[in-house]
C-alpha positions in Angstrom: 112.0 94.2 112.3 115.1 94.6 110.0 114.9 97.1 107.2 116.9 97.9 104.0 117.0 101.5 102.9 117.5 102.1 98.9 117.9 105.7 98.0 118.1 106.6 101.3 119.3 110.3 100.8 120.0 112.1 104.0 117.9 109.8 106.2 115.1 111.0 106.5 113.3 107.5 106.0 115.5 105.9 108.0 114.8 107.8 110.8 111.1 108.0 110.5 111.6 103.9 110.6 113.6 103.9 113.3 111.4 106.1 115.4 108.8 103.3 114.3 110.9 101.1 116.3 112.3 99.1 112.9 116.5 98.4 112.6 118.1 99.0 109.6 120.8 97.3 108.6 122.2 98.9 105.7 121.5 101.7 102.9 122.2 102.4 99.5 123.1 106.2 98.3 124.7 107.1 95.2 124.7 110.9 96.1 128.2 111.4 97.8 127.0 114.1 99.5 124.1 112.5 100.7 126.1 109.2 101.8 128.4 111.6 103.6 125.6 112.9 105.2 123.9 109.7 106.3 127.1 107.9 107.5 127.7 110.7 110.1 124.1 110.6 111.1 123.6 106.6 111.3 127.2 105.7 112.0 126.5 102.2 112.9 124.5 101.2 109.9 126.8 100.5 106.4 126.5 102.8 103.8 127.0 101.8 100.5 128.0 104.2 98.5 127.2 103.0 95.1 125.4 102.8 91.9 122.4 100.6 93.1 122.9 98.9 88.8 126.2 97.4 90.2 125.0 95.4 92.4 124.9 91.4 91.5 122.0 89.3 92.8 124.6 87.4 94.7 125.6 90.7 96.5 122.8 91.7 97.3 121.8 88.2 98.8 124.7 88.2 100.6 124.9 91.5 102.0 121.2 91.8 102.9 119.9 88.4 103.7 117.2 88.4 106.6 115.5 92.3 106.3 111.5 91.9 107.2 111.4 95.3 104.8 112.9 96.6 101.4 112.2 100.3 101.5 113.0 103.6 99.7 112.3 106.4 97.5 114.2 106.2 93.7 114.5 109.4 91.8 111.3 110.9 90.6 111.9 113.9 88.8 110.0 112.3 85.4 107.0 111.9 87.5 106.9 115.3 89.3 104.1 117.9 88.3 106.7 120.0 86.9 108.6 116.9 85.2 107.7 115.7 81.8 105.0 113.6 82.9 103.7 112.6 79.4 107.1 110.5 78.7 106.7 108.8 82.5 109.2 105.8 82.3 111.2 107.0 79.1 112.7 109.2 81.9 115.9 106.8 83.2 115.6 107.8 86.7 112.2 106.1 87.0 113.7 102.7 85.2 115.2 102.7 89.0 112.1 101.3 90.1 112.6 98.7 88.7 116.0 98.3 90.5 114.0 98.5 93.6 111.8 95.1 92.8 115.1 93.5 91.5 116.2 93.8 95.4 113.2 93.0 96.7 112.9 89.6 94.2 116.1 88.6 95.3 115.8 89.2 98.9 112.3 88.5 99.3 111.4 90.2 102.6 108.0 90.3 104.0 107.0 93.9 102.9 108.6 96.6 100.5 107.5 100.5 101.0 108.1 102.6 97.9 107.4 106.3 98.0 107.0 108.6 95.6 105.3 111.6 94.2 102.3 111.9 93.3 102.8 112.2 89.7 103.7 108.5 89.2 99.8 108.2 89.0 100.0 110.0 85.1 103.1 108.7 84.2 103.1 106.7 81.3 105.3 103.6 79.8 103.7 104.2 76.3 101.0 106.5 74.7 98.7 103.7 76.1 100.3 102.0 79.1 100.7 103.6 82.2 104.1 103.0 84.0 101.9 102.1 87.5 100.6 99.4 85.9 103.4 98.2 84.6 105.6 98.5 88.1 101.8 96.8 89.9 102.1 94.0 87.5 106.1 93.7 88.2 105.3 93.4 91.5 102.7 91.0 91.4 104.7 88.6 89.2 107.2 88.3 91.7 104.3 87.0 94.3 103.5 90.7 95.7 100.5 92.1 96.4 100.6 95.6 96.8 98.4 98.6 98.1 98.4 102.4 97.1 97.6 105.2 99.0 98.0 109.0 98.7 98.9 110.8 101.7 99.6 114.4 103.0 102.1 114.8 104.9 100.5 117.7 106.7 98.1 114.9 108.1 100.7 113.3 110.1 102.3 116.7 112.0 105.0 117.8 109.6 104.8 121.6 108.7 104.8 121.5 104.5 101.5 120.3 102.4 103.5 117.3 100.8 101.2 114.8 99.0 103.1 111.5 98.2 102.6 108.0 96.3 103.3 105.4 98.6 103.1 101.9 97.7 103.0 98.8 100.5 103.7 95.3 99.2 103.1 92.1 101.2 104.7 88.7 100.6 102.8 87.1 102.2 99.5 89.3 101.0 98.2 90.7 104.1 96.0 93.8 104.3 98.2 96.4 105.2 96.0 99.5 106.2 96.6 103.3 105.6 97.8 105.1 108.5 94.9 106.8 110.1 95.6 111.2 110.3 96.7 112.9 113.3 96.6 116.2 112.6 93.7 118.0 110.9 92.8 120.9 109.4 90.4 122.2 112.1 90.2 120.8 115.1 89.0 121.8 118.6 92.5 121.3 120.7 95.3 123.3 118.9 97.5 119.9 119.2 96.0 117.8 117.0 95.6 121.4 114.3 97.8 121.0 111.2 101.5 122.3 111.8 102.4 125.5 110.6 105.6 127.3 109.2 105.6 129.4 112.4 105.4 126.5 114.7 108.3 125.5 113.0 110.7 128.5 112.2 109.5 131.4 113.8 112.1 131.3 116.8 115.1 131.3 113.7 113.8 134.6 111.9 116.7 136.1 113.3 119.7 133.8 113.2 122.7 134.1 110.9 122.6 130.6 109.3 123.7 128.9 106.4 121.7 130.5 103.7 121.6 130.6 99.9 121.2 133.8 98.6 119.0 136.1 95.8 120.3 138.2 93.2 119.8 142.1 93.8 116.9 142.4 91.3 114.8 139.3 92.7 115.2 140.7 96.3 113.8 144.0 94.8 110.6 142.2 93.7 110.2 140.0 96.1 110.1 143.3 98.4 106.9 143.9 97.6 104.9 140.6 97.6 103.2 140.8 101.4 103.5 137.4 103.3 101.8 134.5 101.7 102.0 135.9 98.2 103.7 135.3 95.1 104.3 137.0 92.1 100.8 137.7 91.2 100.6 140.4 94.1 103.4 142.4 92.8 102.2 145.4 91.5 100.7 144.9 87.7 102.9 147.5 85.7 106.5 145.5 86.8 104.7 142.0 86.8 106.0 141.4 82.9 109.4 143.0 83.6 109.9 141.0 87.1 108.5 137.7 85.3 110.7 137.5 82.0 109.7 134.9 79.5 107.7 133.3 82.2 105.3 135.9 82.1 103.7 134.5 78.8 104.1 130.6 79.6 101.4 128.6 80.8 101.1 127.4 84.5 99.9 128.5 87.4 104.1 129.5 88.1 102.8 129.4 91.8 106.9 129.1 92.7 107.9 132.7 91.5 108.9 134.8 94.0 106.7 132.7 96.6 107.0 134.0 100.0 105.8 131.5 102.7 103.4 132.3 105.1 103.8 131.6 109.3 99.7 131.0 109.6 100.3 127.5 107.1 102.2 124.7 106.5 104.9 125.5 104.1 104.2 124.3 100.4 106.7 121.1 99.1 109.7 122.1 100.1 111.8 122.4 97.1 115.7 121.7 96.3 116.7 124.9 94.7 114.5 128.0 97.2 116.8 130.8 95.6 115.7 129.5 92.0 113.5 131.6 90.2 110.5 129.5 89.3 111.2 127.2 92.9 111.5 130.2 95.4 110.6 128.9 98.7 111.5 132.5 101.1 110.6 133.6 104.2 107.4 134.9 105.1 109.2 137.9 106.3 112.4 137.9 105.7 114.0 139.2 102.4 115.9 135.6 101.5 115.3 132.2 101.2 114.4 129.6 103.5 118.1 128.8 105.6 119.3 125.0 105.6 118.4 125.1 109.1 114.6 126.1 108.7 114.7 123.8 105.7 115.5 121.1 108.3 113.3 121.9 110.5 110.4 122.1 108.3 111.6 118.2 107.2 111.6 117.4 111.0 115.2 116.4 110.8 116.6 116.8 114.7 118.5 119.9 115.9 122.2 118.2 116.1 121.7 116.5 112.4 124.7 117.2 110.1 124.4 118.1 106.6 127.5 117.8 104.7 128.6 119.1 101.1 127.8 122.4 99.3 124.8 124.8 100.9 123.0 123.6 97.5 124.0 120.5 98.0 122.2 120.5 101.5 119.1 122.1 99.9 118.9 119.0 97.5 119.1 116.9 100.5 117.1 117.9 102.8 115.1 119.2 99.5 114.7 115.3 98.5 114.1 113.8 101.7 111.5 111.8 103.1 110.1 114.4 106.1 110.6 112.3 109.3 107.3 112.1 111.0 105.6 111.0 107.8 108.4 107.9 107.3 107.4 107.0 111.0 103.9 107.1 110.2 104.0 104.8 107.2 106.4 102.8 108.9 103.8 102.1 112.2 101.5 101.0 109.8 103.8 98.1 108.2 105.0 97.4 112.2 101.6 96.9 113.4 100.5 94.4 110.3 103.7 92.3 110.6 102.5 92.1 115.1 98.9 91.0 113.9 100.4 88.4 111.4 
């Protein structure tokens, strides 16, 4: 099977495919960073490093005539929980999707895998027509069917609770069934026991790595939340002072001053760990997450190279698809297109 990967990032899709067995033969990235990134890791698949609007029909024909699978994850930040999720496709970014079906009307390839997060569910083209309608519909005009699942990525071996939208179209409208779990909450052998940030990290508490940093007063606060915590353990008479204007907004503000726990899976991994309302820092350590436990918790392998900016790396890696969780979804297309 040949794939094409759309807002392919750092590759973390592309390599969950590959593990799946699938080829790709070429990706889209308008991130230069994340191109940069992706060409030194997949050096023998073309990069294009371009707006995905600019491309005509005829180039797209031309350049990726043949793949068995469109694939990819647009931008999502309208949709996400802590996006604006009441104005759902006004948002540009998710107009992208769009983009998506216009390569998959002109190439026509067997299946299409878009991914996505889970708040693409609430997100809304109008005050009375919801945008997953409107991209189902889309999709079915051009002679798709399509299925929808939510899956946690925690289900599938990767360290981080990661709930994501995936959506599987079929050409030629087979049933394409959900990936069945590996991993488990409980479970009687340890193997098959969900992944935890320990598993993961444990052995790099110590390294000198790439690492962003915190300012002076949140490393004083984050001090004294215990492992697993977040700012609603600090002690109640600095809460308001250690808080801000947070301290009166609504939310649950689960991402202040969040410190991770080696017992569990890491939450979403975030793009911006040092960030005040997206702290993602270690469960014992007074910092953030490093790029390289940030990688690891995305199952990226040991030797994969990350190029630009350290925030520029969290965004990546931040953004990516985790690796085992592509190859899952992937193994599910692969066997459908052997029993067809």
């Amino acid at each position: 099977m040949k794939s094409l990967d759309l807002f392919a990032g750092a590759g973390g899709m592309t390599l969950g495919f590959k593990n799946a067995g699938i080829q790709s033969i070429g990706a889209v990235e308008i991130d230069r960073f994340a191109a940069e990134t992706f060409k030194h890791n997949f050096p023998e698949i073309p990069i294009y490093h371009r707006d995905i609007y600019s491309f005509t029909n005829e180039e797209i024909s031309e350049l990726f005539s043949g793949v068995d699978i469109v694939a990819g994850g647009p931008p999502c930040q309208g949709f996400s929980v802590a996006g604006p999720t009441q104005y759902g496709i006004i948002d540009k970014r998710n107009t992208l999707i769009m983009e998506f079906f216009r390569f998959i009307e002109v190439l026509r390839p067997k299946y299409c895998v878009l991914e996505n997060v889970k708040g693409i569910l609430s997100g809304k083209m109008n005050s009375k027509q919801k945008a997953l309608s409107v991209y189902m519909d889309a999709l079915k005009d051009i002679g798709y069917i399509s299925r929808v699942y939510i899956l946690q990525a925690a289900d599938f071996g990767v360290p981080q609770f990661r709930e994501r939208f995936v959506l599987i179209g079929s050409r030629d409208h087979e049933d394409i069934f959900l990936p069945l779990p590996t991993h488990f909450q409980m479970h009687q052998d340890p193997a098959y026991r969900w992944k935890t940030v320990g598993e993961a990290i444990a052995d790099l508490e110590n390294e000198v790595s790439e690492c962003g940093s915190l300012t002076p007063e949140r490393k004083k606060y984050l001090r004294m939340v215990p492992e697993g915590g977040n700012w609603k353990d600090l002690p109640k008479e600095v809460v308001s002072v250690a808080m801000g204007g947070a301290y009166e907004s609504g939310g649950g503000k689960v991402g202040f001053y969040r410190r991770l726990s080696y017992a569990q899976p890491s939450p979403t991994i975030t793009t911006a760990p040092a960030q005040k309302a997206t702290m993602l820092c270690h469960p014992i350590k007074d910092r953030p997450l490093s790029i390289h436990e940030y990688a690891r918790i995305q199952q990226f392998p040991e030797d994969w190279i990350f190029v630009g900016t350290t925030a520029a790396k969290y965004k990546q890696i931040g953004n990516a698809v985790p690796c085992r969780f592509a190859k899952a979804v992937a193994s599910a297309v692969r066997n459908a297109y052997m029993e067809a």
